[in-house]
C-alpha positions, 0 to 999 in steps of 0.5 A, a space after each residue: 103690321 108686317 115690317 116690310 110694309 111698315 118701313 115702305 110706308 116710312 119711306 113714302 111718308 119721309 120722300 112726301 115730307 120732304 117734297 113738301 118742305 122743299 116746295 114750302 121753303 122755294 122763294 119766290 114761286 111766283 113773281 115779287 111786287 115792288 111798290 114805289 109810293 110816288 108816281 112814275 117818272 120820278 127819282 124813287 120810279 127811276 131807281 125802282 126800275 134799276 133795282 127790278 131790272 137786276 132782283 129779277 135775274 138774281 131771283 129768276 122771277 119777275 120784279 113787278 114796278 107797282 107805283 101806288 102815290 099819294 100822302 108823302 109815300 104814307 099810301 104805299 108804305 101802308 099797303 106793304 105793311 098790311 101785305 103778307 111776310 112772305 117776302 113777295 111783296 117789297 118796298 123801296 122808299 126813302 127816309 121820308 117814309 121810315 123817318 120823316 113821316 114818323 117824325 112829322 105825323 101822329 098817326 100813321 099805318 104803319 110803324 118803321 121797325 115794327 112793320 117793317 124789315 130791311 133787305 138792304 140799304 142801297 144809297 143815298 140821293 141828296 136833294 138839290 136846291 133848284 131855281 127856274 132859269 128866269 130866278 136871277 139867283 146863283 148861290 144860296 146867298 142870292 136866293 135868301 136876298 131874293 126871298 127876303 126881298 120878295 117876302 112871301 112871294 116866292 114858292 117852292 115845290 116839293 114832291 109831297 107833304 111830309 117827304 124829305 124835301 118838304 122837310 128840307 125846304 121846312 128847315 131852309 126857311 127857319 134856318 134862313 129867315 127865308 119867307 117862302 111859299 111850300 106847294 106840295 106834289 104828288 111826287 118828283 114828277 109833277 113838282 119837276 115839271 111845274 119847277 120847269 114850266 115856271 108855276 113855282 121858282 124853286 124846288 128841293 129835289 133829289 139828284 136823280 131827278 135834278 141831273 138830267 134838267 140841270 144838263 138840259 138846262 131846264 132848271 139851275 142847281 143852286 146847293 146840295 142838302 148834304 154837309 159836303 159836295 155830292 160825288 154826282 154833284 161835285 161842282 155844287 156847293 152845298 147849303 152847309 157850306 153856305 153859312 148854315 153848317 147844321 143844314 142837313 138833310 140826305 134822304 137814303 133809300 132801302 128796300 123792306 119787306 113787311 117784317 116777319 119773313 122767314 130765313 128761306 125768303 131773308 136770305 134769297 132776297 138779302 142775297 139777291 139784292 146785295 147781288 144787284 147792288 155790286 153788279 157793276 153794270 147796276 151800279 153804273 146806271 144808277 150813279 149816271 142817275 145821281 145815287 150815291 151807291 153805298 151798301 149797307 146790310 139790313 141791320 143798317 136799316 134800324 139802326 138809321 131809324 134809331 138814331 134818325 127819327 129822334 133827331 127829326 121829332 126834336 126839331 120838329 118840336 122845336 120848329 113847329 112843323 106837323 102835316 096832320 
């Protein structure tokens, strides 16, 4: 073959290639999904809308909110797990989906570090201990006296079977001897109105959707689920501090991708979503919601799960609980 046409073709070949590789490396090239496993209006939709908000500037594609509820957060995680790894479709829960669950369920869709890969830790959002105005309760130890006195009587809502504040209300009554009624939800939405409305006395929900009730006076704090005061909160005591110094139970919030991205969309999205975290006008949104902001890198993200979900399976073993 003449040599001039040999090196014309090489070349046409080297430029084809490397267009080609710089169209299969661009990410995104299209617009990434953001699945909430709860309703909208909740505390999960309300910093899923923060987060968006900031990934798709970073990213220059649009973040796309999709809220897809139902089975404590297990529908929604389950859909990202089965979705493609190529980073256009994402996750945002709490350690209901990447602890509780596992701990309180023997069948799930999905497994926490198999299925899926973090991009990062946002934060943290303790519950709050809420009653309806009309519960003549103003500290954990009246709410314990009123249900021990009441016994059976009183009920309290949670945002789904199997979340964190069915686990924190789970751990509440075993821990207090309270006998209180759970009524679960479809998320934090619906347990907050019905909280509201007077349907149930008392909720475990986390600060961001508590905040801004607790200002209207819609509905009275009572503690924190965390060891000590929230910085959102720092008025409220928190159950710890009440007289049951192991009561715990702060949910913390990531955004994974289905595990197995390539380096191109790990690093665009671990980039994008650092990025969006020390922005200080995010930042200030989402702490005016009540999340504790505190980065941390992926490797946070197992290991949490590795050292979380041990804990939870040994008192779920030792209080009985299961949701199957």
């Amino acid at each position: 073959m003449n040599p001039v046409l040999c090196t014309c073709i090489r070349a046409a070949c080297g430029v084809a290639l490397a267009a080609w590789s710089a169209f299969a490396m661009a990410f995104p090239d299209k617009p990434v999904t953001l699945v909430v496993p709860y309703p909208p209006g909740g505390a999960t939709d309300t910093v899923a809308r923060i987060m968006a908000k900031g990934l798709t500037q970073r990213l220059k594609q649009t973040v796309i909110v999709d809220n897809r509820a139902g089975a404590g957060t297990v529908i929604g995680a389950g859909a990202v797990a089965q979705a493609a790894a190529d980073g256009h479709t994402l996750l945002i829960s709490s350690n209901t989906t990447f602890t509780v669950n596992p701990a309180l369920k023997s069948k799930l869709p999905y497994d926490p570090l198999k299925s899926f890969e973090s991009i990062g830790v946002l934060g943290s959002s303790p519950l709050v201990l809420l009653v309806h105005p009309s519960v003549p309760a103003q500290s954990v130890a009246d709410v314990v006296a009123l249900a021990k006195a009441r016994p059976g009587k009183l009920s309290y809502a949670s945002f789904g079977n199997g979340t964190t504040s069915h686990f924190a209300g789970e751990m509440f009554k075993l821990m207090t001897g309270a006998d209180i009624v759970h009524v679960p939800y479809k998320g934090s939405a619906p347990a907050m109105q019905d909280l509201i409305g007077g349907q149930v006395q008392l909720s475990f929900d986390t600060n961001v959707a508590a905040i801004p009730q607790m200002q209207a006076g819609k509905v009275k704090g009572i503690a924190v689920t965390a060891l000590k005061p929230s910085p959102s909160l720092p008025t409220l005591p928190s159950i710890a501090q009440a007289g049951y110094p192991d009561y715990e139970m702060v949910p913390w919030i990531t955004i994974v991708a289905p595990r197995g991205l390539n380096a191109t969309a790990r690093t665009a999205l671990g980039k994008a979503f650092a990025d969006t975290v020390a922005d200080a006008g995010i930042r200030a949104e989402l702490q005016k919601v009540g999340v504790d902001v505190a980065y941390e890198p992926p490797a946070a993200y197992d290991e949490r799960v590795t050292r979380e979900l041990p804990r939870l399976r040994a008192y779920v073993h030792k209080a009985g609980l299961t949701v199957d």
